[in-house]
C-alpha positions as CSV (number, residue, x, y, z in Angstrom):
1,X,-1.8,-28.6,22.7
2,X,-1.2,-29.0,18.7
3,X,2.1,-27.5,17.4
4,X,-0.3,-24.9,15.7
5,X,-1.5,-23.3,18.6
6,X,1.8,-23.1,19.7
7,X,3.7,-21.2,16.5
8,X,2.7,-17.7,15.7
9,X,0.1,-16.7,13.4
10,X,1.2,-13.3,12.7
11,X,3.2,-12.2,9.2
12,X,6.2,-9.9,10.9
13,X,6.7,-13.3,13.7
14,X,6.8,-15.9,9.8
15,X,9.1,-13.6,7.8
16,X,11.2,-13.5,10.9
17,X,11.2,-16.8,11.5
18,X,11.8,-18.0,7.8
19,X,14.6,-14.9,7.9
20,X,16.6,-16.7,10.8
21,X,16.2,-20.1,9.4
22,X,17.8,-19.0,5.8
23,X,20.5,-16.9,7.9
24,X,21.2,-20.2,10.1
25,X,21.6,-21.7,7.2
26,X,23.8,-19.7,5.1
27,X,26.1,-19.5,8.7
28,X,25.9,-23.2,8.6
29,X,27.0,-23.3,4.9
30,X,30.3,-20.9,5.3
31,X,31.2,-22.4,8.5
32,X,31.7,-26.0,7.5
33,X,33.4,-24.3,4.1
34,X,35.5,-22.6,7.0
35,X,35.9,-25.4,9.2
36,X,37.2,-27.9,6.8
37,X,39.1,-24.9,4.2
38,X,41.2,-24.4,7.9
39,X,41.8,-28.1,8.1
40,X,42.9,-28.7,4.8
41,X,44.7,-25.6,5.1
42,X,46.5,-26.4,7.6
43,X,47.3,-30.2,7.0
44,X,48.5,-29.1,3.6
45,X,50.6,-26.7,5.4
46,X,52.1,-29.7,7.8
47,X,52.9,-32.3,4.7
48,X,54.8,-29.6,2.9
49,X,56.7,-29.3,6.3
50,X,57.4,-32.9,6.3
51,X,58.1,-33.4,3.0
52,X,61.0,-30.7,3.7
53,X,62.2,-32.4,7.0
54,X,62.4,-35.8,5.4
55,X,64.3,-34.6,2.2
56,X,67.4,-32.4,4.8
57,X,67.2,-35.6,6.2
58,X,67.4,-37.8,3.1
59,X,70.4,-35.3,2.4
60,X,72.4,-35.3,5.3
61,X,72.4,-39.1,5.5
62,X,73.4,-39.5,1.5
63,X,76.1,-37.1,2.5
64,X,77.4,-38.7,5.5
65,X,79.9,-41.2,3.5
66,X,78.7,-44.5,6.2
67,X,79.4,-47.5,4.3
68,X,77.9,-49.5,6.8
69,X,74.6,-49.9,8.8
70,X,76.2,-49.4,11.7
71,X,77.7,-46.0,10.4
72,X,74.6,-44.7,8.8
73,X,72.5,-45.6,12.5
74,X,75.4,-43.4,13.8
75,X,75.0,-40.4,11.7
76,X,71.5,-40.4,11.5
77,X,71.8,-40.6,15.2
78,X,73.5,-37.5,15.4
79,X,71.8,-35.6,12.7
80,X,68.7,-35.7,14.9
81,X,70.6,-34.7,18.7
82,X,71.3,-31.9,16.7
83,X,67.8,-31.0,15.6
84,X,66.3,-28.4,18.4
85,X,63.3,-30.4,18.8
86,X,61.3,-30.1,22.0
87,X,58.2,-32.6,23.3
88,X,55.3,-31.4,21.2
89,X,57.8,-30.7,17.8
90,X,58.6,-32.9,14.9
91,X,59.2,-36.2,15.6
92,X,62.5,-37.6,13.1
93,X,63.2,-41.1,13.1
94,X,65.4,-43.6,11.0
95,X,65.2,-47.5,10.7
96,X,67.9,-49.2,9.6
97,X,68.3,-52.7,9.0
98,X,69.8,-54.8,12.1
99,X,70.6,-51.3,14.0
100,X,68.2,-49.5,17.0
101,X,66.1,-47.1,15.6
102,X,67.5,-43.6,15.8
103,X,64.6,-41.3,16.7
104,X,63.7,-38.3,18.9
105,X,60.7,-39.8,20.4
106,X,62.5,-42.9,21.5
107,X,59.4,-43.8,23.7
108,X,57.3,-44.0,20.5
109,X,59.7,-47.1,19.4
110,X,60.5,-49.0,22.6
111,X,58.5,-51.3,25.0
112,X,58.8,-49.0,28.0
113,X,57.6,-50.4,31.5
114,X,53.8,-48.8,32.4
115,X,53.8,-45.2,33.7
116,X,52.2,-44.4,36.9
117,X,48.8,-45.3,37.2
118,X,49.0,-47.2,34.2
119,X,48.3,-51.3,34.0
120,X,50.3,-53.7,32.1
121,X,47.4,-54.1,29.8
122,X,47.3,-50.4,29.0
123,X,50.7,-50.4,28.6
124,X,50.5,-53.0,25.8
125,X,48.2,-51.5,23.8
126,X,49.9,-48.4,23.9
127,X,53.0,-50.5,22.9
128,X,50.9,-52.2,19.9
129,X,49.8,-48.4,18.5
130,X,53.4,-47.5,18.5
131,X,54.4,-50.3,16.5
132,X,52.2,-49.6,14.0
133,X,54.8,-46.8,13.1
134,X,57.3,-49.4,11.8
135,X,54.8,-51.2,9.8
136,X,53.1,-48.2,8.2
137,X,53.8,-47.7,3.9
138,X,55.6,-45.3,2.4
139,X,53.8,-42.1,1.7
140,X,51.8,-40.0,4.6
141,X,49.9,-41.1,6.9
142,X,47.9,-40.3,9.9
143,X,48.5,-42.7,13.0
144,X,46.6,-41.7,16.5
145,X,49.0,-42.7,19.0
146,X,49.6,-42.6,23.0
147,X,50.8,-39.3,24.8
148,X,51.1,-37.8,21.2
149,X,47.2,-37.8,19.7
150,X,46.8,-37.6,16.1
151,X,50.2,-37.2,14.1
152,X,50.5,-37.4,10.6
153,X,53.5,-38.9,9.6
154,X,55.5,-39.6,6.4
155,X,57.8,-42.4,5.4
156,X,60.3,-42.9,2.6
157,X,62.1,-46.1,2.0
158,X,65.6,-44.5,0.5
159,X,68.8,-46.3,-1.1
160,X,72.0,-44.2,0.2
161,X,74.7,-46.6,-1.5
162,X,74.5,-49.7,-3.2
163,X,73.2,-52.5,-1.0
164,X,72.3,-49.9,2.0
165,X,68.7,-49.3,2.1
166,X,67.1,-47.5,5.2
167,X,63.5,-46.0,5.8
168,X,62.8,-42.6,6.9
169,X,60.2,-40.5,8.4
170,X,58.8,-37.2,9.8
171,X,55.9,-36.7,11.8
172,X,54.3,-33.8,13.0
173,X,50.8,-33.5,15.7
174,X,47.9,-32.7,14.3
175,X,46.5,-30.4,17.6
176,X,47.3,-27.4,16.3
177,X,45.0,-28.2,13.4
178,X,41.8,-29.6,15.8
179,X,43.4,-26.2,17.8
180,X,42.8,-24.0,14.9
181,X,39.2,-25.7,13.9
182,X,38.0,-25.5,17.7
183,X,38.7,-21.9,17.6
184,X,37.4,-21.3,14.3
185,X,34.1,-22.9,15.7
186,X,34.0,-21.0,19.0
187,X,34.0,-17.7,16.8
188,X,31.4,-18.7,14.6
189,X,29.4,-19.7,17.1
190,X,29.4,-16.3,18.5
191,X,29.5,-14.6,15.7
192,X,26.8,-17.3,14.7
193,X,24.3,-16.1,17.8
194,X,25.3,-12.1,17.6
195,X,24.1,-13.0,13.6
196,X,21.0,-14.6,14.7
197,X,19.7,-12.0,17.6
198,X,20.4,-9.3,14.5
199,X,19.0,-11.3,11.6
200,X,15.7,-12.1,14.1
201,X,15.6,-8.6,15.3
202,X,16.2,-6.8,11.9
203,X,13.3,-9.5,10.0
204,X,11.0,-8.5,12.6
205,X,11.3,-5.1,12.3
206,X,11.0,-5.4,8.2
207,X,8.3,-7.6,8.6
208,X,6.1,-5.1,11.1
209,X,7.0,-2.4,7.9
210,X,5.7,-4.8,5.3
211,X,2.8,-6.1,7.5
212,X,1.7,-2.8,8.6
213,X,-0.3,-1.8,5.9
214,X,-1.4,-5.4,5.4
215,X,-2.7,-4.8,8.9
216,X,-4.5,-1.6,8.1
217,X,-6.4,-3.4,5.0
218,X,-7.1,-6.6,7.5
219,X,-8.6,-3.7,9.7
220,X,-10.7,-2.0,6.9
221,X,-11.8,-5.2,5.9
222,X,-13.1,-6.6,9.3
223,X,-14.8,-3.2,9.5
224,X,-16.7,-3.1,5.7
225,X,-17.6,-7.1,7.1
226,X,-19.3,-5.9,9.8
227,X,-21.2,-2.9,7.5
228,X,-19.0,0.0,7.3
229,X,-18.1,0.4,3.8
230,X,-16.9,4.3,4.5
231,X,-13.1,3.3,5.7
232,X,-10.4,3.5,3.2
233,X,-6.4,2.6,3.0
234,X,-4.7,5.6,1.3
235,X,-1.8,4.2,1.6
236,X,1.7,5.9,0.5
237,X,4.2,4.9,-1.2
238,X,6.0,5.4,-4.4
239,X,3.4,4.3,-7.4
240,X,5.2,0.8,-8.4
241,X,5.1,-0.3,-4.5
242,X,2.8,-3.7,-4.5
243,X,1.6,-2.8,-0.9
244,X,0.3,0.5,-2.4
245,X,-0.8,-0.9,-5.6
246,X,-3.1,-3.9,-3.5
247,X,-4.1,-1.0,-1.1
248,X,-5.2,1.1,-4.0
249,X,-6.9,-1.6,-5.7
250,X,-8.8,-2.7,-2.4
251,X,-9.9,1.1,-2.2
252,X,-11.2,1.4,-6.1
253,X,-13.3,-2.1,-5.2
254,X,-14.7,-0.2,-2.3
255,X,-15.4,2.2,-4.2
256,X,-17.4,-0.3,-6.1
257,X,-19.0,-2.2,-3.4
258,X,-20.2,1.3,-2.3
259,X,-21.6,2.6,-5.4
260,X,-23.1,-0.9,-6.2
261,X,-24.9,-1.1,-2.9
262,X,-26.4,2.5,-3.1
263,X,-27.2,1.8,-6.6
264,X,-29.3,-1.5,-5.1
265,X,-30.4,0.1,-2.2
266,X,-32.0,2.7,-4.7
267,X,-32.9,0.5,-7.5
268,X,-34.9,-1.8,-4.4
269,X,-36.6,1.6,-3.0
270,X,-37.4,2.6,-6.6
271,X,-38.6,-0.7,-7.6
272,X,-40.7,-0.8,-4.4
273,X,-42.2,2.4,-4.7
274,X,-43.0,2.4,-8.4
275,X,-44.8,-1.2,-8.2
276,X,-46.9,-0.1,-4.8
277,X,-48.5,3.2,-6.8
278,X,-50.2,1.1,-9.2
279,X,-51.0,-1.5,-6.4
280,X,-52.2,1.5,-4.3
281,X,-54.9,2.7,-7.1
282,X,-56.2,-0.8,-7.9
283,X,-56.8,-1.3,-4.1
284,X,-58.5,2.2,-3.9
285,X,-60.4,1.5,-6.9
286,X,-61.5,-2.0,-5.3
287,X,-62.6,-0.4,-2.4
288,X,-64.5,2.5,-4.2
289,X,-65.9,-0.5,-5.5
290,X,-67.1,-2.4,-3.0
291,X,-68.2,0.1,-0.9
292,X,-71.1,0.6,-3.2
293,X,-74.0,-1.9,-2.5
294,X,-75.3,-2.1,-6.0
295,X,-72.7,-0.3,-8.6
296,X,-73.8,0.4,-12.1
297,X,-72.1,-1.0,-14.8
298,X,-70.5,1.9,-15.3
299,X,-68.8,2.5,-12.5
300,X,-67.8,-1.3,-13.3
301,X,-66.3,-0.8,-16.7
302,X,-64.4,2.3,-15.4
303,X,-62.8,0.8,-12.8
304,X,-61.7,-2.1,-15.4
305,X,-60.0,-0.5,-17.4
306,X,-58.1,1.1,-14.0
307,X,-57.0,-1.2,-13.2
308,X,-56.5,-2.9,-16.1
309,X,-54.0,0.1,-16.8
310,X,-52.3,-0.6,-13.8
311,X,-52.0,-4.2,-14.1
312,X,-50.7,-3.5,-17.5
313,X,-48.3,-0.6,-16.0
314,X,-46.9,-3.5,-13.6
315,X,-46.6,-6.0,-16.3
316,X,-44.4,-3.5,-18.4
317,X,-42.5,-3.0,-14.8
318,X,-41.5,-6.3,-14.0
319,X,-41.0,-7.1,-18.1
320,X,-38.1,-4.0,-17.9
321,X,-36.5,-5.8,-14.7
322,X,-36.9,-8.5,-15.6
323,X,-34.6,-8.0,-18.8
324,X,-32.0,-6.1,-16.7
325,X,-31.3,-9.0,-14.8
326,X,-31.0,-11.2,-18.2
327,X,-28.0,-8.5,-19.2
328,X,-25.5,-10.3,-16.4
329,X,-26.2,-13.5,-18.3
330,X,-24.0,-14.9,-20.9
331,X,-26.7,-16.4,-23.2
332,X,-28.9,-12.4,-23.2
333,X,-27.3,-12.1,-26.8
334,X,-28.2,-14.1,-29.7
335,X,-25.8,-12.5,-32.4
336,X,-26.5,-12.7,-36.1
337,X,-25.9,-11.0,-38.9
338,X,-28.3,-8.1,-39.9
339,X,-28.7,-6.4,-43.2
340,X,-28.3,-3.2,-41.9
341,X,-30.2,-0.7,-44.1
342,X,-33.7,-2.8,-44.7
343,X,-33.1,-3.7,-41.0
344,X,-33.0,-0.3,-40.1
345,X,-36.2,0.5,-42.5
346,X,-38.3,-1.9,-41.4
347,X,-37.8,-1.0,-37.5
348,X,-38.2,2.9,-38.2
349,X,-41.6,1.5,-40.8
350,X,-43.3,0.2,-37.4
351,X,-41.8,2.7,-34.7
352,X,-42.6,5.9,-37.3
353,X,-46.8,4.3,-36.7
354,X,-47.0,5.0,-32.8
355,X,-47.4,8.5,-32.6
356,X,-48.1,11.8,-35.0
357,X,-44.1,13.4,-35.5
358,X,-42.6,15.1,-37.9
359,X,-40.2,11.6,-38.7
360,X,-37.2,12.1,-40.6
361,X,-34.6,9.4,-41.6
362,X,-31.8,9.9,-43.1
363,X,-29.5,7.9,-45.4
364,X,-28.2,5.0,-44.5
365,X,-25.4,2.8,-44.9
366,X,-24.9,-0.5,-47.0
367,X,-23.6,-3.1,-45.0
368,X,-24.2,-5.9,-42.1
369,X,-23.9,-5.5,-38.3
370,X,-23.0,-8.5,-36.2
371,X,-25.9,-8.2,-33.6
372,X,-28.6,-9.5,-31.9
373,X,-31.6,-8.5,-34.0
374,X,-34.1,-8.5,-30.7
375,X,-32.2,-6.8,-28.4
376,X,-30.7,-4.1,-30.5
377,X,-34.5,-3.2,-31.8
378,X,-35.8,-3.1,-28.5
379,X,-33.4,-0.1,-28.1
380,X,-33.4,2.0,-30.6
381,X,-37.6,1.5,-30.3
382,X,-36.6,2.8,-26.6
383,X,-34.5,5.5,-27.8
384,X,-36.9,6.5,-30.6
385,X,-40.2,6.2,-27.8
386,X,-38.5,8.4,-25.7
387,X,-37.9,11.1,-27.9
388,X,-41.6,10.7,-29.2
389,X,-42.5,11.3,-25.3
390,X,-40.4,14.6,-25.2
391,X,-41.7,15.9,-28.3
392,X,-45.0,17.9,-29.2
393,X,-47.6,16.0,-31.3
394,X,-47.9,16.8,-34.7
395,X,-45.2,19.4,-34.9
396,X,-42.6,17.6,-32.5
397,X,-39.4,16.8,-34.6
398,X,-38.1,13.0,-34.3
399,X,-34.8,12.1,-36.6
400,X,-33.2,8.9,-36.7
401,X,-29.6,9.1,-38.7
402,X,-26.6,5.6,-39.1
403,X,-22.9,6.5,-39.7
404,X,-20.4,4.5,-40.5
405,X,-17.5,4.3,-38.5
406,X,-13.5,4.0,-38.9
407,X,-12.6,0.5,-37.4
408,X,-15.8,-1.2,-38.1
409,X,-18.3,0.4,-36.1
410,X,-21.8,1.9,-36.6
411,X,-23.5,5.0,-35.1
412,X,-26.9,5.5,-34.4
413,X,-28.8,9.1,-33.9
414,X,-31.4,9.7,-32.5
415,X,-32.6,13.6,-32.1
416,X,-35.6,15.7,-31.0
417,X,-36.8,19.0,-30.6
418,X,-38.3,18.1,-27.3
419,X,-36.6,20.4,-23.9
420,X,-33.4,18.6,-23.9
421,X,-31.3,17.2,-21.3
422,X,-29.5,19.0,-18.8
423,X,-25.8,18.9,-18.8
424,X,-25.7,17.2,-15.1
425,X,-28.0,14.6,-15.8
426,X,-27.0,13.7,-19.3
427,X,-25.2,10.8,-17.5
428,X,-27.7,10.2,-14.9
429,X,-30.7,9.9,-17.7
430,X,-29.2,6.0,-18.2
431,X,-29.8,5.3,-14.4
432,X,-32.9,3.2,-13.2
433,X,-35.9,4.9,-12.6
434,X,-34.1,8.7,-13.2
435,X,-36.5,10.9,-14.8
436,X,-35.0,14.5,-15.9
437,X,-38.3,16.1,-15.9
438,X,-40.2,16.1,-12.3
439,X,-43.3,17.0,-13.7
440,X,-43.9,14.2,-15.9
441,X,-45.4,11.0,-13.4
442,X,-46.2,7.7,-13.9
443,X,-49.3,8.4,-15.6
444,X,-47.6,9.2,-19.0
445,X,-46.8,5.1,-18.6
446,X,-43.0,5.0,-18.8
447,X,-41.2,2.8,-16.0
448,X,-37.9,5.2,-15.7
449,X,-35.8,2.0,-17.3
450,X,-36.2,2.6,-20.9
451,X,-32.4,4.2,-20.8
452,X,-31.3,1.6,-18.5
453,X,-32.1,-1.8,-20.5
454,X,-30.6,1.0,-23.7
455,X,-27.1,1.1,-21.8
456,X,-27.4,-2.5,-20.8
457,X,-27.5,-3.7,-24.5
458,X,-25.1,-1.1,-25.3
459,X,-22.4,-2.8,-23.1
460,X,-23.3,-6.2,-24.1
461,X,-22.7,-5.6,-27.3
462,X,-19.3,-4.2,-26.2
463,X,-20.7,-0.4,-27.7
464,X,-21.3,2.8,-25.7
465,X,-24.3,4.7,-25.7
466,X,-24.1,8.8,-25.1
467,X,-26.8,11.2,-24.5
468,X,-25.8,15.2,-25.5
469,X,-27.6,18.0,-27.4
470,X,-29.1,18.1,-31.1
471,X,-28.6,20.3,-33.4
472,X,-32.9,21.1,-33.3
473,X,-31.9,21.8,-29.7
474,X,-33.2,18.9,-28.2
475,X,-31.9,15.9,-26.7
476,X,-29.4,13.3,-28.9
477,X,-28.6,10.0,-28.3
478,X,-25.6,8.1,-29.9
479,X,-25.7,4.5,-29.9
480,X,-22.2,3.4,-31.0
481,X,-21.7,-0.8,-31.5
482,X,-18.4,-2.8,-33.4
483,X,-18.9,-4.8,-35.6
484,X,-20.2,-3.4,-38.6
485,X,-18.8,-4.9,-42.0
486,X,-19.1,-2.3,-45.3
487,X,-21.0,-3.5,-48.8
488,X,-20.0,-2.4,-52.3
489,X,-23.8,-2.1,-53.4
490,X,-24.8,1.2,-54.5
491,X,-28.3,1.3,-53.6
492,X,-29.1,3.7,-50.5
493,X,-32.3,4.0,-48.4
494,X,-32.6,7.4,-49.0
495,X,-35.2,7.5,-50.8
496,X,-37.2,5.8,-47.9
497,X,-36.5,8.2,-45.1
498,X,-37.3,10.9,-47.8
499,X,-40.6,9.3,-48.2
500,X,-41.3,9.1,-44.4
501,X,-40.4,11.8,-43.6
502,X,-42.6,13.5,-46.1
503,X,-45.5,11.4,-45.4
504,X,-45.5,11.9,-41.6
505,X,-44.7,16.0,-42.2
């Protein structure tokens, strides 16, 4: 079985895991800080010791008035009977030239026969290790020697009187120092466990708090994969909290997903239904058609231009979607810049042709817009075509008006005197296939996307379109776009929408 399988997948058993491993570590770091701080420590504390022991004895010897090395053996002799040293204390000793050495630890300087149990050959090498301490150079050192472990020892070759020269030295075992670091050890190795059980304990317990609500959107998001886009997180928290701000984020794009996919499930039902009523009267009309054994031409050329109609109705149909699903591309605009007021003219000179109106344009502004010159005709012809549609003929009122804007934008307005919109629809009017007014069908020829493809170039552009009430009492529609750059010429198109709008009255 791979390692893998074998380590736990979940969040709270990671954090713990990586939790424990950085507390090891950090026990780790302060215990060998401890451990070898309480060696030096204590070492230091032991060569101070010894530096003290060897200068009383350096004292007492300069002090004892021997002239010779017979003398100076003596009183060094008796300087260390009268030391209250016991078997594990300091060890004293003093080598003078030609004499014994005169020592507490006389077993330490001597060739003593084996002990009990002991060969010759262990013996000797126990021997040779104890020599070493009349060979060692003067400063400290640290000998390991037989019966006494490691002792750390310090020598000092001293002149007491003129031609009398002898060597020195204190020693002292180092046990109580491996003592000192075993126990330090043993208690961080218990406090080192107790440490671990809490640090594994208290990471687990963090990490099932932090991993709860990562749980509950894990949940929520096995449950919108398998269709359900109703649950939601609502989680709590103060506002800055990451957990809450991911759990209110993945709610908002549910939000989304769910509005997105009502939208398409209604845009597909729409779509489906307004393409099979023209498909339903051209397959009626076929069948009025060829249920008649020898029709008149007539009957023919009526049902032509049926379905003719109908065919043309589809075309328009699938020319609108079509376009809507060239807005998600990047390439949909082709920007340029437009003369904005002969722009303007000519578009209103062609739309003002379609039906009879009372047209009225007002004055417009001297500049140029940064726009694509396609698109942004095709809706204001839409905004314009549906006011026409709401209006009367011959005394229906349709008025186009530009502003410029603060900050380099335009405004476009378009009114009519037609019914108006409702106040809860004047949103809704820029869905697909939304009609305000249920008694106007399909056979008045508009698709119900008109708005739509509007707000779709609207946004491309980076503008906003609006729909409210005009002062005729009637619908308005603002078409508001950026970039829009202001001329010094003083010339002014008002002359033209006078014209129109006295022609067309």
């Amino acid at each position: 079985m791979r390692l893998r399988a074998l380590a736990p997948a979940g969040l709270r058993w990671r954090l713990a895991g990586w939790f424990t491993v950085v507390t090891l570590l950090c026990i780790a770091i302060v215990f060998v800080a401890v451990y070898r701080g309480t060696g030096t420590q204590l070492r230091r504390q032991i060569d101070q010791e010894l530096a003290g022991d060897a200068a009383e004895l350096t004292h007492n010897l300069r002090t004892a008035n021997a002239r010779t090395p017979h003398q100076l053996s003596e009183a060094a002799a008796r300087y260390i009977r009268g030391q209250p040293f016991s078997a594990s204390s300091t060890l004293l000793f003093v080598l003078v030239e030609g004499q014994p050495p005169s020592t507490n630890r006389p077993e330490l300087f001597g060739r003593p026969p084996p002990e009990a149990g002991e060969t010759l050959a262990e013996q000797e090498q126990e021997n040779r290790l104890s020599a070493r301490l009349l060979t060692e150079p003067d400063g400290y050192n640290t000998l390991a020697l037989p019966d006494v472990g490691d002792l750390r020892v310090l020598s000092r070759l001293i002149r007491v009187r003129a031609g009398l020269a002898v060597t020195i030295g204190a020693g002292e075992p180092l046990a109580p120092v491996s003592r000192a670091q075993r126990g330090v050890a043993g208690a961080f190795l218990l406090a080192g466990l107790l440490a671990l059980a809490a640090a594994l304990l208290a990471s687990y317990l963090v990490g099932s708090r932090i991993s709860r609500p990562l749980r509950r959107i894990a949940a929520v998001a096995a449950r919108v994969d398998a269709g359900d886009l109703h649950p939601r997180i609502h989680q709590r928290g103060a506002a800055g909290e990451e957990v809450k701000v991911l759990a209110d984020a993945f709610d908002h794009m549910l939000d989304r997903l769910t509005d997105a996919f009502a939208g398409q499930r209604a845009f597909v039902a729409d779509a489906s239904h307004e393409l099979r009523t023209p498909l339903t009267v051209i397959r009626g009309q076929l069948e009025v058609l060829a249920a008649q054994r020898d029709p008149s031409g007539e009957e023919v050329r009526r049902v032509e231009r049926l379905v003719q109609g109908e065919i043309s109705r589809i075309s328009r149909l699938v020319d609108d979607l079509l376009l809507l699903a060239k807005t998600e591309q990047t390439e949909f605009l082709r920007v340029e810049t437009i003369d904005l007021a002969p722009y303007v003219a000519d578009l209103w000179d062609g739309t003002s042709l379609l039906a009879s109106r009372r047209f009225e344009l007002g004055t417009l502004p001297d500049g140029t817009l940064r726009a694509d010159p396609d698109r942004l005709a095709q809706a204001l012809r839409n905004l314009l075509e549906n006011a026409i549609d709401h209006t009367d003929p011959e005394r229906g009122l349709v008025r186009m008006g530009v502003e410029a804007l603060p900050g380099g934008r335009v405004r476009f307005l378009v009114d009519d005197d037609g019914p108006g919109i409702p106040v809860h629809q004047r949103e809704r009017v820029f869905n697909r296939f939304h009609r305000t007014d249920a008694a106007r069908d399909r056979a008045s020829g508009g698709t119900g996307l008109g708005l739509a493809i509007v707000r779709a170039i609207a946004d491309a552009h980076g503008g906003i379109v609006t729909a409210g009430e005009s002062p005729e009492g009637g619908a308005r529609f603002t078409l508001d776009l950026p970039g829009f750059a202001s001329t010094l010429r003083s010339t002014s198109s008002a002359n033209v929408g006078h014209a129109w709008a006295a022609r067309r009255a």
